[in-house]
TIMARMI-917316 format. One record per atom (N, C-alpha, C): residue in one letter; x, y, z negated. Coordinates in nm, 2 decimals. Example, Ala and Ser with C-alpha at 12.3 -4.5 7.8 and 13.67 -1.06 7.14 Angstrom:
<recs>
<residuo: a	x: 1.32	y: -0.57	z: -0.78>
<residuo: a	x: 1.23	y: -0.45	z: -0.78>
<residuo: a	x: 1.32	y: -0.33	z: -0.78>
<residuo: s	x: 1.28	y: -0.22	z: -0.71>
<residuo: s	x: 1.37	y: -0.11	z: -0.71>
<residuo: s	x: 1.29	y: 0.00	z: -0.79>
</recs>
This chain:
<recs>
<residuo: x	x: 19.94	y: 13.88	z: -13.82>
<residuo: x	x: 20.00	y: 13.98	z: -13.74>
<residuo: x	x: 19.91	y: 14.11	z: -13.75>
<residuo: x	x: 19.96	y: 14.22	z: -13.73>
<residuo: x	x: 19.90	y: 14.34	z: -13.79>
<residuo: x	x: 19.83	y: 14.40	z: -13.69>
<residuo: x	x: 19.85	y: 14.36	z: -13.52>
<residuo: x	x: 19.85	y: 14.39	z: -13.44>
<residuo: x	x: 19.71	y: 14.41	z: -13.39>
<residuo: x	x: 19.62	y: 14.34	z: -13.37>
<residuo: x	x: 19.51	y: 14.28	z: -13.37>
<residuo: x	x: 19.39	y: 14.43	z: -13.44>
<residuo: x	x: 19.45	y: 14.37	z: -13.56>
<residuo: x	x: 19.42	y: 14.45	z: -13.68>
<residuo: x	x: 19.37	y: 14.67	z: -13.65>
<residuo: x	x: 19.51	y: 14.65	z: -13.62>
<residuo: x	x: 19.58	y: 14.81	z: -13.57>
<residuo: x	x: 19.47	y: 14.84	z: -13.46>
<residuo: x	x: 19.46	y: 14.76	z: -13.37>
<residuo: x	x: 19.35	y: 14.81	z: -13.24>
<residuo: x	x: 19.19	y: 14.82	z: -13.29>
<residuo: x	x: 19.18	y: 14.69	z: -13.36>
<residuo: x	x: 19.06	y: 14.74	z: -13.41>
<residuo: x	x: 19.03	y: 14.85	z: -13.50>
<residuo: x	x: 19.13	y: 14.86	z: -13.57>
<residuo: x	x: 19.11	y: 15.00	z: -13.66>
<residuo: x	x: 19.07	y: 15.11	z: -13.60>
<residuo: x	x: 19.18	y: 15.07	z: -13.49>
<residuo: x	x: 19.16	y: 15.22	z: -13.36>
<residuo: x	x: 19.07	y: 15.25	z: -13.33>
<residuo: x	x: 19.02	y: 15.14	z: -13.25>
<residuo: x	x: 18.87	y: 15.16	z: -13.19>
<residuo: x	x: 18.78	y: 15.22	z: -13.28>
<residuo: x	x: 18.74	y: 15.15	z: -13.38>
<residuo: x	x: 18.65	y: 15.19	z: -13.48>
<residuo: x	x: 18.66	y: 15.33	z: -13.55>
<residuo: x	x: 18.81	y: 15.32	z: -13.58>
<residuo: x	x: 18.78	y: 15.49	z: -13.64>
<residuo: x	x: 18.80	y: 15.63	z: -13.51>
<residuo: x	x: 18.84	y: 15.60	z: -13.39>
<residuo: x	x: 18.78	y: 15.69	z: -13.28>
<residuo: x	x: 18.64	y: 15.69	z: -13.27>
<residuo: x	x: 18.55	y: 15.57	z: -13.30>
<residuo: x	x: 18.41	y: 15.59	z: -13.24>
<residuo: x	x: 18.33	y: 15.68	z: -13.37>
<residuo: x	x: 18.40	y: 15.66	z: -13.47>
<residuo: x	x: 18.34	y: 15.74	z: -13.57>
<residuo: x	x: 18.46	y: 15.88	z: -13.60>
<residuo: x	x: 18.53	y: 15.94	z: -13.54>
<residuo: x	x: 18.61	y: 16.01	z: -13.53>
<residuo: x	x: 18.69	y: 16.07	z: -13.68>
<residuo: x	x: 18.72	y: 16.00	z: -13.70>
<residuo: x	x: 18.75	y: 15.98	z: -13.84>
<residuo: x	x: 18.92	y: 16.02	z: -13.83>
<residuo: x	x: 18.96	y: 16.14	z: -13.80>
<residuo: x	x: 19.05	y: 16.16	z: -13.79>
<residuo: x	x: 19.19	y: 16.13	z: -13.93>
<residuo: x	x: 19.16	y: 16.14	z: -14.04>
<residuo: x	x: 19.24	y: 16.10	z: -14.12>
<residuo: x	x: 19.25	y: 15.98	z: -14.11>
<residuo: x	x: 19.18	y: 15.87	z: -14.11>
<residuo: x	x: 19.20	y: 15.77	z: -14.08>
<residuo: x	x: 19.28	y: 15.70	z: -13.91>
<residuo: x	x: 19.25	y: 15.79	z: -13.80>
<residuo: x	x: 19.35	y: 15.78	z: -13.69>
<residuo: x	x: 19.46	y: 15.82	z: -13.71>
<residuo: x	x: 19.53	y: 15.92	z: -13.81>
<residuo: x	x: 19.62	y: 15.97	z: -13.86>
<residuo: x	x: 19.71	y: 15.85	z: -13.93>
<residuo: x	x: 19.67	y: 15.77	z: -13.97>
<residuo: x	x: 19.71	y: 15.70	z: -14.06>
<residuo: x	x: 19.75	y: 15.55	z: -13.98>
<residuo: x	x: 19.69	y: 15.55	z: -13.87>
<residuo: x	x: 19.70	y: 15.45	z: -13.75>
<residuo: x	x: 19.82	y: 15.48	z: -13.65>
<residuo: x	x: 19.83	y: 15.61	z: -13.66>
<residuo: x	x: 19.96	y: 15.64	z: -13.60>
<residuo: x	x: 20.08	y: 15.60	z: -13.65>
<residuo: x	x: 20.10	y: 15.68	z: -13.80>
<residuo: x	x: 20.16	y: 15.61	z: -13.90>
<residuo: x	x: 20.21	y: 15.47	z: -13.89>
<residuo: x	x: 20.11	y: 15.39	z: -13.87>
<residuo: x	x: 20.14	y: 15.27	z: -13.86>
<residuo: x	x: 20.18	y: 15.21	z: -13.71>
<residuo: x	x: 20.11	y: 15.23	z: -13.63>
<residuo: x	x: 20.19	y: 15.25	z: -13.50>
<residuo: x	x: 20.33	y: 15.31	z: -13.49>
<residuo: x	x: 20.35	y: 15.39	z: -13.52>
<residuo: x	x: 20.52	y: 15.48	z: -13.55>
<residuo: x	x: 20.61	y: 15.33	z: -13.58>
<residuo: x	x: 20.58	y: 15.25	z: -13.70>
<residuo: x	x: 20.64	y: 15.16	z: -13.78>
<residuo: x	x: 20.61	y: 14.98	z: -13.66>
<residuo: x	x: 20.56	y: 15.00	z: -13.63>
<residuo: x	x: 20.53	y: 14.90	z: -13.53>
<residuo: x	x: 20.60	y: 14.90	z: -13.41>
<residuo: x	x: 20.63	y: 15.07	z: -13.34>
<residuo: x	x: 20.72	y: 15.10	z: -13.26>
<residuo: x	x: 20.86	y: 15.07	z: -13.28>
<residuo: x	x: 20.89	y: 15.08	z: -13.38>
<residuo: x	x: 20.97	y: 15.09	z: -13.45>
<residuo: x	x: 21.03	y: 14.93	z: -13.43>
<residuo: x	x: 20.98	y: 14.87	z: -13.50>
<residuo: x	x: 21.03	y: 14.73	z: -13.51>
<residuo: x	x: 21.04	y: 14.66	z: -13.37>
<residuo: x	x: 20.98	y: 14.71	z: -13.30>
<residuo: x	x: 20.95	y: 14.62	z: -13.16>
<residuo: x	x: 21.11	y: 14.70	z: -13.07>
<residuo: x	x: 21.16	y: 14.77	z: -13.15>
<residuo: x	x: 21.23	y: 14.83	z: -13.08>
<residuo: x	x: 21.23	y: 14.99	z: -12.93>
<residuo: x	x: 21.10	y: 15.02	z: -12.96>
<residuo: x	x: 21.05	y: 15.14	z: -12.87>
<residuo: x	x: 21.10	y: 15.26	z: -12.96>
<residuo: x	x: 21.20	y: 15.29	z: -12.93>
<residuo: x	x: 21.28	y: 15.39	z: -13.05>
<residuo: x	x: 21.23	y: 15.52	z: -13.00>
<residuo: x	x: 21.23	y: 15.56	z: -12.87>
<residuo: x	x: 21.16	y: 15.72	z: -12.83>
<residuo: x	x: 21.01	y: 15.73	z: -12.88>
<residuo: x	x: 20.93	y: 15.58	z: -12.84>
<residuo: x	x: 20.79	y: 15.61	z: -12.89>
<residuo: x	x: 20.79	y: 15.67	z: -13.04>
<residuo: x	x: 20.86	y: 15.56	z: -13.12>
<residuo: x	x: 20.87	y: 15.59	z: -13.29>
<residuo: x	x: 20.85	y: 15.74	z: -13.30>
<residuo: x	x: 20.99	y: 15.78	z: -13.23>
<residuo: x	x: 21.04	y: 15.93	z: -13.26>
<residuo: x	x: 20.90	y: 16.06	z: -13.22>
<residuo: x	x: 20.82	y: 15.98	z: -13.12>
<residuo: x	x: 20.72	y: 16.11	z: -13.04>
<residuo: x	x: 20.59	y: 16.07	z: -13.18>
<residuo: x	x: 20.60	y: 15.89	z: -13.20>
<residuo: x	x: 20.48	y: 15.92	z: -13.33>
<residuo: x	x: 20.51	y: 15.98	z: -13.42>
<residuo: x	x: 20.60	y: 15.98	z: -13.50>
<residuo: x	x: 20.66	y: 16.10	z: -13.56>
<residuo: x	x: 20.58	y: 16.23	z: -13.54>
<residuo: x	x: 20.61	y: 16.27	z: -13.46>
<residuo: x	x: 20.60	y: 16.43	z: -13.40>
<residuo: x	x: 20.45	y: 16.42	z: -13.43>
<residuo: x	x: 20.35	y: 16.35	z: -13.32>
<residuo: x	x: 20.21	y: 16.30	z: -13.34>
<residuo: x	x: 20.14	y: 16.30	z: -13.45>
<residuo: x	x: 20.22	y: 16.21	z: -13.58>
<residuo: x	x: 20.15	y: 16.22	z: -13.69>
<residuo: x	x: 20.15	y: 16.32	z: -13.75>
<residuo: x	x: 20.28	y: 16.40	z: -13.76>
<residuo: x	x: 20.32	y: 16.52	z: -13.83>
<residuo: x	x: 20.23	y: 16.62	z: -13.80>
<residuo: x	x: 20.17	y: 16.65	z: -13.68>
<residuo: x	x: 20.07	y: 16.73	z: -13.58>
<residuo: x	x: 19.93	y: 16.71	z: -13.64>
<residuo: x	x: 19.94	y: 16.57	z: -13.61>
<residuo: x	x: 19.77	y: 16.54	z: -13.64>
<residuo: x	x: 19.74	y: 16.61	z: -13.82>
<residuo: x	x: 19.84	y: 16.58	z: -13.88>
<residuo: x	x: 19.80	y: 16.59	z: -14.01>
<residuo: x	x: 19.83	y: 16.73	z: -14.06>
<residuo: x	x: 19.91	y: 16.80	z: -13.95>
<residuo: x	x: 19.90	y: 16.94	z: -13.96>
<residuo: x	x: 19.75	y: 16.99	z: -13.89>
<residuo: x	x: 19.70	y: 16.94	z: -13.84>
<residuo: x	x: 19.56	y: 16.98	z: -13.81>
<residuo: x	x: 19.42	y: 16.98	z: -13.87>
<residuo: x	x: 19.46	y: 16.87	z: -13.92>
<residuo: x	x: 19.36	y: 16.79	z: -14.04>
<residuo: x	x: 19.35	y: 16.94	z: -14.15>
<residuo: x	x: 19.49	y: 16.91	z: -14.19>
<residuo: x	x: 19.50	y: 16.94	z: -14.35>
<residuo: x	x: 19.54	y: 16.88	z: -14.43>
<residuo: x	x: 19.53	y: 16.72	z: -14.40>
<residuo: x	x: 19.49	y: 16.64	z: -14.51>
<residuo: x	x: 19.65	y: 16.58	z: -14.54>
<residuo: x	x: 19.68	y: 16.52	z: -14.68>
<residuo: x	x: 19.80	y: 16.49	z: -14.68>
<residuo: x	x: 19.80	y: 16.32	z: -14.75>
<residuo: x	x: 19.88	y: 16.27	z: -14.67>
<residuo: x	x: 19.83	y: 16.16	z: -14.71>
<residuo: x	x: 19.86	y: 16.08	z: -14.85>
<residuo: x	x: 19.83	y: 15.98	z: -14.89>
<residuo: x	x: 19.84	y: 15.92	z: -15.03>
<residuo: x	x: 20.00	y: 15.85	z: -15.08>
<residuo: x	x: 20.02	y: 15.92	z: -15.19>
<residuo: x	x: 20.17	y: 15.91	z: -15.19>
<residuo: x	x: 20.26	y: 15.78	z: -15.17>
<residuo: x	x: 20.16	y: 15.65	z: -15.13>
<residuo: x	x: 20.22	y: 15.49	z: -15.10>
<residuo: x	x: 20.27	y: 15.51	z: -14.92>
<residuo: x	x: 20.13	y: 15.59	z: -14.89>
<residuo: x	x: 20.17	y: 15.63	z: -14.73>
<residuo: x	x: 20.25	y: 15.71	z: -14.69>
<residuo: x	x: 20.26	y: 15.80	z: -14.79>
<residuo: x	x: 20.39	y: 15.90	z: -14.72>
<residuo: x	x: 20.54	y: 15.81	z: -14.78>
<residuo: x	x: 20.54	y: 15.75	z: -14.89>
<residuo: x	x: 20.66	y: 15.69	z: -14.88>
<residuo: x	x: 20.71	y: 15.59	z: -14.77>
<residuo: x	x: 20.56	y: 15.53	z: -14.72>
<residuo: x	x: 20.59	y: 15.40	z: -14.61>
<residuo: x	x: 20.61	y: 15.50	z: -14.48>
<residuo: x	x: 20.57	y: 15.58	z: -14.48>
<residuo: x	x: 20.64	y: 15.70	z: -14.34>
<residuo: x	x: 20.79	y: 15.76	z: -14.32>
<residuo: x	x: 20.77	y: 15.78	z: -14.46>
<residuo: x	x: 20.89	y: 15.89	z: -14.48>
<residuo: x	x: 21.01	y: 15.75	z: -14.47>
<residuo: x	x: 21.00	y: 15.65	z: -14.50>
<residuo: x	x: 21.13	y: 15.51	z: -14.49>
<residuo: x	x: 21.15	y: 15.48	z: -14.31>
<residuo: x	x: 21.03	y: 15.50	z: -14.28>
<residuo: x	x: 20.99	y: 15.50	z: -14.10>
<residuo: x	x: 21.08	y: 15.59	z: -14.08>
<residuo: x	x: 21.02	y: 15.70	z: -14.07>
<residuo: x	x: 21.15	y: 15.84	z: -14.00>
<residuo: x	x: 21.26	y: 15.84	z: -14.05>
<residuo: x	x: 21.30	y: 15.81	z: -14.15>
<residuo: x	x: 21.44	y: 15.82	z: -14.19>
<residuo: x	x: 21.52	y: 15.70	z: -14.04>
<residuo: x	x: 21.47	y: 15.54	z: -14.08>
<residuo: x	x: 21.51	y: 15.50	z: -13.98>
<residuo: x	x: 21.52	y: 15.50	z: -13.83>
<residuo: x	x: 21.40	y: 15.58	z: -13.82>
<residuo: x	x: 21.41	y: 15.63	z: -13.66>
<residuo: x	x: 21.54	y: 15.73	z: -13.66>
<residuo: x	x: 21.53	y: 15.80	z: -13.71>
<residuo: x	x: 21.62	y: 15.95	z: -13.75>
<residuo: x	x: 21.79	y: 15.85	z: -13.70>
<residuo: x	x: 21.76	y: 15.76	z: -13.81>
<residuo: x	x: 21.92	y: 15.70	z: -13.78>
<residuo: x	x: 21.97	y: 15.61	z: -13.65>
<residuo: x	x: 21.86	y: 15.56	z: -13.58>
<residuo: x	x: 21.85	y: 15.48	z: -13.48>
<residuo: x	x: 21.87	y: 15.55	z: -13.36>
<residuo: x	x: 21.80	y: 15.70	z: -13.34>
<residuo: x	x: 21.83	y: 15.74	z: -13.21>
<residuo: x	x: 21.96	y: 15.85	z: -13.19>
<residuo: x	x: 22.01	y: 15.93	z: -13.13>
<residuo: x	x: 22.12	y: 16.02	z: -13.15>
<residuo: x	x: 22.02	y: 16.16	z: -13.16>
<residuo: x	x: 22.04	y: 16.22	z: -13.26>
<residuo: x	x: 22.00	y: 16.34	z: -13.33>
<residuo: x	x: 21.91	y: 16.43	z: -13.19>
<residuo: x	x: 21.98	y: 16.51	z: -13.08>
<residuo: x	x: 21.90	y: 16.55	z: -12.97>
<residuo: x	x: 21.78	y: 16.47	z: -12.92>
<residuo: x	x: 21.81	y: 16.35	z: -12.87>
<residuo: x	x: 21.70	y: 16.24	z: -12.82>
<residuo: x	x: 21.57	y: 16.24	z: -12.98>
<residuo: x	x: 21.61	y: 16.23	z: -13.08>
<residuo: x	x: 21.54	y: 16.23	z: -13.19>
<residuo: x	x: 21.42	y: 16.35	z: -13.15>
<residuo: x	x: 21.51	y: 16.45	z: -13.18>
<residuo: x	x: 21.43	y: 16.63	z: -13.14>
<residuo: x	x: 21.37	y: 16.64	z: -13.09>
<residuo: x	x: 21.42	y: 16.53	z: -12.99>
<residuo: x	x: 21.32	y: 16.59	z: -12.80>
<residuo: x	x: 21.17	y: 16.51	z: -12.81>
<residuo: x	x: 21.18	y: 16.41	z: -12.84>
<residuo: x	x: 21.09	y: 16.34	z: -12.86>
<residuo: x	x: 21.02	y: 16.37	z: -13.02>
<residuo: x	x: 21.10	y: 16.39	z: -13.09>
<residuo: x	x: 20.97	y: 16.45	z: -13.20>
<residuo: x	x: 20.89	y: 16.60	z: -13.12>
<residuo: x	x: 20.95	y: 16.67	z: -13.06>
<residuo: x	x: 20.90	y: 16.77	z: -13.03>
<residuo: x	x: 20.73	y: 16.71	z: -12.92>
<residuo: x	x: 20.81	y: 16.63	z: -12.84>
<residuo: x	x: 20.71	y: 16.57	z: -12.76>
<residuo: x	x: 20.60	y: 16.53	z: -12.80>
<residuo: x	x: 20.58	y: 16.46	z: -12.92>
<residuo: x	x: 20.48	y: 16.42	z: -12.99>
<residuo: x	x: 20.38	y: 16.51	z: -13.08>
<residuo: x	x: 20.46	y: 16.64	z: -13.14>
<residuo: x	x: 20.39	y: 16.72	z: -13.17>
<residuo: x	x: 20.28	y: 16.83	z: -13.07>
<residuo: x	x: 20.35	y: 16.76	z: -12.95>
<residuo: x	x: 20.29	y: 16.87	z: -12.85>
<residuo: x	x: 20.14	y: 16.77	z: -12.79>
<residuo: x	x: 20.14	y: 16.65	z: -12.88>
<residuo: x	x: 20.05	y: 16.55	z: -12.82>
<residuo: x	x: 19.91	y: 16.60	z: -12.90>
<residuo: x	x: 19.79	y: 16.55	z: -12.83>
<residuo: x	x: 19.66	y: 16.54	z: -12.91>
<residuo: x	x: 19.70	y: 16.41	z: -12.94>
<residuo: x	x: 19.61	y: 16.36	z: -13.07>
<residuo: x	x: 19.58	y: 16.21	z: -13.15>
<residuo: x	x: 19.57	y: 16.12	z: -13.05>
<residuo: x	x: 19.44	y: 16.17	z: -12.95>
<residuo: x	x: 19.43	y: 16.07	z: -12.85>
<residuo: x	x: 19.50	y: 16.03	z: -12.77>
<residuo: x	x: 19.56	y: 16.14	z: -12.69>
<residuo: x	x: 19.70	y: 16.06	z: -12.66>
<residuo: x	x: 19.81	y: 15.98	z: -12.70>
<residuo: x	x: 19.79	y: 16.07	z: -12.82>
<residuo: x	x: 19.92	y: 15.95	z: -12.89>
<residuo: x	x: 19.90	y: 15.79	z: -12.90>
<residuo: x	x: 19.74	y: 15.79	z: -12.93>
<residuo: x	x: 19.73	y: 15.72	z: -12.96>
<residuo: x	x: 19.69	y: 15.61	z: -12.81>
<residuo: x	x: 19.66	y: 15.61	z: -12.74>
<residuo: x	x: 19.63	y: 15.58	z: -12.58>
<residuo: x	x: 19.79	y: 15.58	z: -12.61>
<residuo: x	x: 19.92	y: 15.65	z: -12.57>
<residuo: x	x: 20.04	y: 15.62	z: -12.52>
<residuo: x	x: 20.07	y: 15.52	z: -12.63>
<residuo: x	x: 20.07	y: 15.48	z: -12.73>
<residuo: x	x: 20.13	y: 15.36	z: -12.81>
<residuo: x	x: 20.04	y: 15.27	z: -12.80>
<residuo: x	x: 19.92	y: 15.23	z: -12.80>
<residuo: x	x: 19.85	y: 15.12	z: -12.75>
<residuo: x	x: 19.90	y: 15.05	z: -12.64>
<residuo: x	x: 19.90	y: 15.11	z: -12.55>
<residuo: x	x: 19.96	y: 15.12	z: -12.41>
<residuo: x	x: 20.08	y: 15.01	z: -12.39>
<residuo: x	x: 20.19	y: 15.11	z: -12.48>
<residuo: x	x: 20.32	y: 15.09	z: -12.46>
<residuo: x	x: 20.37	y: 14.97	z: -12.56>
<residuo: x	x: 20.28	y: 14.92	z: -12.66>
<residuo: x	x: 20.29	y: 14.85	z: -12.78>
<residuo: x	x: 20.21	y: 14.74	z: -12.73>
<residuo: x	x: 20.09	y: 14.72	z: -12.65>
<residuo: x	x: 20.03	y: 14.61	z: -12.57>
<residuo: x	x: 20.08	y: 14.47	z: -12.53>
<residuo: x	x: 20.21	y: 14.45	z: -12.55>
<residuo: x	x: 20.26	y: 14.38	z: -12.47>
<residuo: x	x: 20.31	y: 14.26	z: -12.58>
<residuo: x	x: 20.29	y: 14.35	z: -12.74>
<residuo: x	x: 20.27	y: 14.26	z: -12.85>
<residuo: x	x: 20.23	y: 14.10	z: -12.86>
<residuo: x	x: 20.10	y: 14.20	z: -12.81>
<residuo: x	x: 19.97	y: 14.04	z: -12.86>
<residuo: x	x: 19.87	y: 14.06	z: -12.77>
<residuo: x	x: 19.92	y: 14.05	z: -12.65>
<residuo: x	x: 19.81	y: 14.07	z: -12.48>
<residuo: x	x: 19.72	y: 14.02	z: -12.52>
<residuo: x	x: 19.68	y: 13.91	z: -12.55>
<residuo: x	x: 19.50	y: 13.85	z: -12.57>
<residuo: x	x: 19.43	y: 13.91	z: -12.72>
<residuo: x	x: 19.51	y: 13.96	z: -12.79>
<residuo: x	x: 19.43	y: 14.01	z: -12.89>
<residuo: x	x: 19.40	y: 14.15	z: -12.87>
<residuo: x	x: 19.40	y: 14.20	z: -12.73>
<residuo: x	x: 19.34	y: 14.32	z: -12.67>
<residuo: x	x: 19.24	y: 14.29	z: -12.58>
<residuo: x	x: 19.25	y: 14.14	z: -12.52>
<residuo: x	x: 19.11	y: 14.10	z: -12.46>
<residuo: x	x: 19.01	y: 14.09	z: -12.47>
</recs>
């Protein structure tokens, strides 16, 4: 399970602030929201990553933008087009850390003891 995985990453690349690499955690968080069925989170990481990586600069490696860009498409089609907007807008209006704190959060409920 990826889950585990994903928090540790977190942790570790926050404590070294490795923001392309949190960027990329989101990404994957987005896709994890996604599947779990948290369709507004999806839609705000969206917004989140799109932000963070507009901040950076940095663009990510063309395996990762296809694994994103198949993400948003399905969010895109899952929520009704306004709800989509509002919540991408929402996310772009996030810092990383929050974003990332609000899907940890809200995604927790995954694999409770592998946050213990």
């Amino acid at each position: 399970m990826a889950w585990p995985h994903l928090v540790t990453a977190v942790r570790y690349y926050q404590n070294l602030d490795h923001l392309d690499a949190l960027t990329r955690c989101l990404g994957a968080l987005t896709a994890l929201a996604l599947a779990d069925g948290h369709l507004h989170l999806a839609a705000r990481l969206v917004g989140a990553t799109a932000a963070a990586r507009n901040r950076t600069g940095l663009t990510p490696w063309p395996a990762v933008a296809e694994a994103e860009r198949r993400t948003i498409e399905r969010a895109q089609a899952l929520l009704p087009r306004s709800e989509y907007t509002a919540q991408l807008a929402s996310g772009r209006s996030q810092t990383t850390e929050e974003a990332l704190t609000q899907a940890l959060q809200a995604l927790g409920d995954l694999a409770p003891a592998a946050t213990q």
